[in-house]
C-alpha angles and dihedrals in degrees: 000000000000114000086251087064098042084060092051110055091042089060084059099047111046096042094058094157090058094039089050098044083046097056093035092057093042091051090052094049098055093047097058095052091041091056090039090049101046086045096052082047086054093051102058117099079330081171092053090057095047098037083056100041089053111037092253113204113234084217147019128209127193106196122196100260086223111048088045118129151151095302080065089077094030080060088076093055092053114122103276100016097123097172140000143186137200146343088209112174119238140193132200112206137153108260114179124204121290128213111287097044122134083226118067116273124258087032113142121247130205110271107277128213114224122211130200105208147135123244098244110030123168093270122025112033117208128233120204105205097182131009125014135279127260110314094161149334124319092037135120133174128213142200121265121244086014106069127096087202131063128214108291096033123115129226124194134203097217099181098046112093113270086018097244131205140213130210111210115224106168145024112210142193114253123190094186101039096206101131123057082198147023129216150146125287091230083040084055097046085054091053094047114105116233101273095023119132104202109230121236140247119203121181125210139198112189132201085237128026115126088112131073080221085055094056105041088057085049086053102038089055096051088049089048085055095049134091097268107257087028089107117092108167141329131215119197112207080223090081093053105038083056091044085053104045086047089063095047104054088060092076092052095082112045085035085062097044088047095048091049097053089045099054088031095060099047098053086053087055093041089057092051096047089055095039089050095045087050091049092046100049096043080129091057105056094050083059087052099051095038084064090056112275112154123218103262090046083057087051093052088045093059097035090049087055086050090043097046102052092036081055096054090044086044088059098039083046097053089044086051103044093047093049089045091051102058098064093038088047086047091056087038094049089055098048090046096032090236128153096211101145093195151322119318130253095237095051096050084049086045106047080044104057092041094049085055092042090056098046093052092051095044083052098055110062086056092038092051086049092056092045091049088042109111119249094230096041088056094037089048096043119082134235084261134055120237116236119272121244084243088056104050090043090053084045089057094058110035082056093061076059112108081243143117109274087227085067102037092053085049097049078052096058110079089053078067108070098006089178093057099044090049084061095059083043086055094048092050095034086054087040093051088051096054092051099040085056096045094050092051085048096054098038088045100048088049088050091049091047092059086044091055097042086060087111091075100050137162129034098279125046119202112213132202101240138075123275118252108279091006093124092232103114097156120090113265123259131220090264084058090061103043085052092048090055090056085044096055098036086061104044111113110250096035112137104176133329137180128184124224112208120177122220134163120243137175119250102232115249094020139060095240122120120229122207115222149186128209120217119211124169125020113313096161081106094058102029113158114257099273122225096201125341130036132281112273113272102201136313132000095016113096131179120220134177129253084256087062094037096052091044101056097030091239128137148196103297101025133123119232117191112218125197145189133168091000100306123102134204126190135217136194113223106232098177153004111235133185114264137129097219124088103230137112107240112204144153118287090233090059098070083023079119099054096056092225116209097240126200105240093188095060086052131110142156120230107206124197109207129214120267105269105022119127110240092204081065110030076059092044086061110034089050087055098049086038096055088090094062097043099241129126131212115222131182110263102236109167111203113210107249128248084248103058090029090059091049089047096050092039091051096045092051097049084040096057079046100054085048088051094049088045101051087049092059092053096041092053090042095062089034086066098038088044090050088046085057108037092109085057099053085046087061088049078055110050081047097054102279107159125221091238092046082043084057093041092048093052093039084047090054096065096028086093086050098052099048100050089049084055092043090051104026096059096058086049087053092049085053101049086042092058090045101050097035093068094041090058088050089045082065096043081055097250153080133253123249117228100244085058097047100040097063093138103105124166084252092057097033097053092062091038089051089045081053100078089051090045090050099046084048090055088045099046093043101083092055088045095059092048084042093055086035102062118101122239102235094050091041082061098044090052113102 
C-alpha cells in the first residue's frame, strides 16, 4: 500500500465518530433519493404500464342475457376490432356480510356485479395482489382498493334460494373494472335465481382508440350490431387511465420537495465533516507535508477520507433504499393501480454517482484549503483552536447574565466559531423544514380525504336495496323512495337527512350532457369543502368542481341553463367545492320542472342522528319501518383511502430521514467543538465543574441554534407546505379549499417551533455525555 493510502486509511480510522456520521448520512441520503426517485419512476403513466402489462381492453360492453344472439360473436370480426374476450356471463345481486368481517353480520352491501372469467383471458389479465385465485366452490375473488371485505371474510346472498355464501380468498388488479367480483361458472349458475338469464360482458382492443372520438365511433359500431335494446352499458379504459394518471401526478410534487431537502442537506453536513476533519488535524497535515507530501497529495488525502466512508453509505444506502422500496411500491402500486416491481437500475446508478459527485465537491473546497495550508502555520497551531476576539467579547457579557456559569459559557459558545455554528442552524433548519412540511401534508391530505368522502355523510346510509330476510327481493321504484323520506324524517332520533339521487341532463345551447345530482333533505350538515363561494340554500343555486367548471368555461356566479324533453331550468352557480366527479350538484326542487329520469339504484339517503341516541337502535328500528320499501340502513364507516394512506406513509418515512440527517450534522458539529475544547473543560474541571453542569453547558451552546432554526425553519415549512399542496391539487384537477390549506394553528406551530430545540438537544447529547465523561486529567493532557 502506497504512503498516500496508508494516510489515508489512517484519516478514516482513527477518527470513527466522523467516519460513522459520514456513512450514516450518506446512507440516508441515498436512501431518501433513491425512494423519491423510484417512486417518481413509478408515477409516471402508472395506467400505460399496467394496461400493457395486463392486455387492457379498450371497452367494455355489458349485453341484455336474454336478447343475445348470434350478432354478439359477428361483433369480434367488425373493421378495427383487433381482439376480443368474452362474452362471460354476470350477474349483479345483493350479497350482505358474512361472519368474519371487520363490518357487523347481516349488514347489507352495494349491488355487486359478478363475473365468470378466467384469470388470464385473452384481454385483461388479472393480478392477484393477495391471496390466491379459484382454486373450488364456495370461492370468490374481488378487486383490490375497491372491496369492503379482506381475504378470509364471507359474504351471503340472503334473498337467493338456499342463501348461499362465498369465502373470499383473493383481491386482484383490474384494468377494466368492470366486475366488483370474480367466481366460477359453475360458482354463477349456483347464484342465478330460477328464471334468471345472466347478462354478458364482452371486452374490446381497437386499431385505433387514443381519442374519446375513437372510442365513441368503436362503441357506437358494436351497439349498432347489436339486437336493439341488447346493449346494457359500456366503460372506456379512457376514464380510468385518466382517473389513474390524475392520481399519479399528485406524488410528484412532495416527492420532489422531499428528495431535494434530503440530497440538499447531506451535502451541508458532508461539508462540515470534511471541513471539521481539515480544521482538527491542522497538526497533521503540517507532518505530512514536513515528510514530504505535496500539496495535491494533501488534497486526495482528504478527499479519499471523504470518498471511503461516502462509498460504504452509498452501498448501505442502495441496500436500504431497494429493501425499503419494495413494501412502499407495493402500497403505491395499489393506490395508482400500477404493476412497478422495484426500483430501476439507472436510477440506483444515477442517485450513486451523484451522491458521489456531491460529496466530493463538497470535499474539495476543505481539502484545497488543507493542501494550500503552510507547513510552519500548522506545525506551529494546536489540536485546539484559541477563542475568537468576538468570543470572548460574547463570554464577557453573558456572564454579566443572573445565570449558572455552566450556561452562560455555553450561550457564549456559538459567537466562537460563528461558521461552524451557522452550519448546526442550517441541519436543523433544513430538518425543521422537513418536519414542519411533513406534519401540514399529512394534516392537509387527511383533511382532504374527509373533504372528499363528504358523499357518504352522517352517521346512518340508507341504501337502495332490501335487508337481509325483509321479503322484498325486486329493486326499489321512485314511489319507494318518496315513502322512505317520510319514513326516515319521522324516525325518532333523526336529526337531519338528505338524499343524493344522479341523473343526466343537457347543458342548454350545446350538445354536451351534464351529469347531475339532486339534493333532497337538508345537506347543509354534510356540504362539500367549498373552494370559493358558499354551499347551495334552496332552489335555483347549484355548486360544481373545478373539472365541471373548466369543461364547460363557468364560474362562480354565473347562471347554466339545463334541459330535458324540451323544457329548460336554469341555476346560478354559488360556489366551487372539492370534489373529484364532474357533476353540478343542486337542490331537487331546482330541475323539479323538467321531470329528470333519475337512476334509483345510485341513490341513497345520509341521515345525522340526534346527540344521545343509540345507533344499534336508531338501525334496529329504521331497518324495520324501511323493509316495505325495500331499503336497508347500514352504519357510515369511511375508510381512509390508498391514496392518502401511501403519502402518509411516504411523508412520515423521508421525514423521519431528514430528522435523522439532521440530528447527524448536529451531533458531529458539537462533537468537534466539544474535542477542540476539551483542554479547556479539563481546566472547568480542575476548577469544580461539575459533569451535569459539563452536560448542561454542551446541550446550552446549541440551545440558541436550535431555536432560531425552529423560529425560522417552521415558517419556511409552512411555505414549502402551501406551495406543494396546490400543486398537487393542480394534478388531482382540482384546488384546495382554505380550511384544508391553512392547518398551522398556534396549537400545532408552538411544537413545531419546540422541535427545532428539541432537534439540535438530541443531537448535542452524545458529545455531552463524552464531554461530562472525560476525565480531568486526560482532558489536561490532551493538546
Amino acid at each position: 500500500m502506497s504512503a498516500l493510502g496508508k494516510v489515508v486509511r489512517s484519516g478514516v480510522g482513527r477518527k470513527r465518530v466522523q467516519t460513522l456520521v459520514m456513512v450514516l448520512t450518506t446512507m440516508t441520503a441515498v436512501t431518501a433519493c433513491l425512494l423519491a426517485g423510484g417512486l417518481l419512476v413509478a408515477s409516471q403513466a402508472p395506467f400505460d404500464r399496467a394496461f400493457a402489462a395486463q392486455r387492457g381492453a379498450h371497452l367494455t360492453v355489458g349485453v341484455e342475457g336474454a336478447k343475445a344472439d348470434a350478432a354478439l360473436a359477428a361483433t369480434a370480426h367488425l373493421p378495427g376490432v383487433t381482439a376480443t374476450a368474452g362474452p362471460y356471463p354476470e350477474l349483479t345481486l345483493h350479497p350482505a356480510v358474512g361472519k368474519d368481517a371487520f363490518m357487523p353480520v347481516g349488514d347489507q352491501l352495494p349491488p355487486t356485479t359478478l363475473v365468470a372469467r378466467p384469470v388470464d383471458g385473452p384481454l385483461d389479465d388479472l393480478r392477484v395482489t393477495l391471496g390466491h385465485w379459484l382454486t373450488g366452490p364456495g370461492q370468490i375473488v374481488l378487486p383490490d382498493g375497491n372491496s369492503p371485505l379482506a381475504v378470509g371474510d364471507t359474504m351471503t346472498f340472503p334473498t337467493l334460494p338456499g342463501r348461499p355464501t362465498l369465502t373470499v380468498v383473493g383481491l386482484a388488479a383490474s384494468m377494466t373494472r368492470s366486475a366488483d367480483g370474480w367466481v366460477s361458472s359453475e360458482e354463477l349458475r349456483k347464484l342465478t335465481a330460477p328464471g334468471v338469464t345472466p347478462d354478458l360482458q364482452l371486452d374490446y382492443r381497437f386499431a385505433e382508440a387514443d381519442t374519446g372520438a375513437e372510442i365513441d365511433s368503436a362503441r357506437a359500431a358494436v351497439a349498432a350490431s347489436l339486437p336493439a335494446g341488447a346493449l346494457l352499458s359500456t366503460s372506456s379504459y379512457l376514464d380510468a387511465r385518466q382517473a389513474a394518471d390524475r392520481t399519479s401526478a399528485t406524488f410528484v410534487p412532495f416527492l420532489v420537495a422531499f428528495g431535494a431537502l434530503g440530497l440538499g442537506m447531506s451535502v451541508l453536513i458532508i461539508g462540515v465533516v470534511v471541513s471539521g476533519a481539515v480544521t482538527s488535524g491542522r497538526r497533521r497535515i503540517g507532518i505530512l507535508k514536513s515528510v514530504g507530501f505535496s500539496p495535491e497529495q494533501v488534497v486526495r488525502a482528504y478527499l479519499g477520507q471523504a470518498l471511503i466512508p461516502a462509498s460504504v453509505g452509498t452501498a448501505l444506502g442502495l441496500l436500504l433504499g431497494n429493501a425499503l422500496a419494495v413494501p412502499l411500491l407495493g402500497i403505491t402500486n395499489r393506490a395508482l393501480q400500477s404493476v412497478t416491481s422495484g426500483v430501476p437500475l439507472w436510477i440506483d446508478v444515477a442517485v450513486a454517482a451523484g451522491t458521489l459527485a456531491a460529496v466530493a465537491g463538497a470535499a474539495f473546497a476543505p481539502a484545497l484549503r488543507a493542501g494550500r495550508l503552510r507547513t510552519v502555520e500548522a506545525l506551529t497551531t494546536g489540536h485546539g483552536t484559541r477563542s475568537s476576539q468576538t468570543g470572548r467579547a460574547a463570554q464577557a457579557r453573558l456572564a454579566r447574565l443572573p445565570l449558572p456559569r455552566a450556561l452562560t459559557l455555553g450561550l457564549a459558545a456559538p459567537f466562537a466559531r460563528p461558521g461552524r455554528s451557522l452550519t448546526t442552524v442550517a441541519a436543523v433548519l433544513l430538518g425543521t423544514v422537513g418536519v414542519t412540511f411533513g406534519a401540514g401534508l399529512a394534516i392537509s391530505l387527511n383533511k382532504v380525504q374527509d373533504g372528499i368522502s363528504r358523499d357518504s355523510a352522517g352517521a346512518v346510509l340508507v341504501l337502495p336495496f332490501p335487508a337481509p330476510g325483509s321479503g322484498h327481493p325486486q329493486l326499489v321504484t321512485p314511489a319507494d323512495f318518496t315513502a322512505a323520506a317520510t319514513v326516515i324524517g319521522a324516525q325518532s332520533g333523526t336529526r337531519a337527512w338528505f338524499s343524493a339521487t344522479p341523473t343526466s341532463l343537457i347543458l342548454a345551447g350545446s350538445s354536451a350532457r351534464a351529469d347531475v345530482v339532486a339534493y333532497q333533505g337538508d345537506s347543509s350538515f354534510a356540504g362539500y369543502q367549498t373552494v370559493s363561494g358558499s354551499w347551495f340554500r334552496g332552489a335555483g343555486q347549484a355548486v360544481a368542481p373545478k373539472s365541471f367548471l373548466n369543461r364547460t368555461g363557468l364560474h362562480v356566479g354565473d347562471t347554466v341553463t339545463l334541459a330535458h324533453a324540451g323544457r329548460t331550468a336554469s341555476v346560478r352557480i354559488v360556489g366551487e367545492i372539492l370534489s373529484l366527479h364532474d357533476a353540478l350538484l343542486t337542490d331537487r326542487a331546482s330541475i323539479a320542472s323538467l321531470d329528470p329520469a333519475y337512476v334509483p339504484d345510485m341513490t341513497q339517503f345520509d341521515v345525522d342522528l340526534r346527540p344521545g341516541t343509540d345507533q344499534t337502535v336508531y338501525l334496529a328500528a329504521l331497518n324495520r319501518a324501511l323493509a316495505p320499501e325495500g331499503m336497508s340502513a347500514v352504519p357510515n364507516a369511511p375508510h381512509a383511502g390508498l391514496v392518502v394512506l401511501a403519502m402518509d406513509t411516504l411523508a412520515f418515512l423521508l421525514t423521519l430521514m431528514l430528522v435523522t440527517v439532521a440530528g447527524l450534522g448536529v451531533l458531529n458539529t458539537v462533537l468537534l467543538d466539544t474535542r477542540e475544547r476539551v483542554r479547556d473543560l479539563g481546566v472547568m474541571k480542575a476548577l469544580g465543574m461539575a459533569p451535569r453542569q459539563t452536560v448542561a453547558m454542551v446541550l446550552t451552546s446549541v440551545a440558541a441554534s436550535g431555536l432560531a432554526a425552529g423560529l425560522v425553519g417552521v415558517p419556511l415549512g409552512v411555505a414549502l407546505h402551501h406551495l406543494v399542496l396546490p400543486a398537487m391539487a393542480g394534478a388531482a384537477g382540482t384546488d384546495v379549499p382554505s380550511v384544508d390549506l391553512t392547518v398551522f394553528h398556534l396549537p400545532v406551530l408552538l411544537p413545531l417551533v419546540a422541535g427545532g430545540l428539541l432537534l439540535a438537544t438530541l443531537g448535542a447529547l452524545p458529545p455531552a455525555a463524552w464531554a461530562a465523561r472525560t476525565r480531568t486529567a486526560t482532558a489536561l493532557r490532551t493538546e
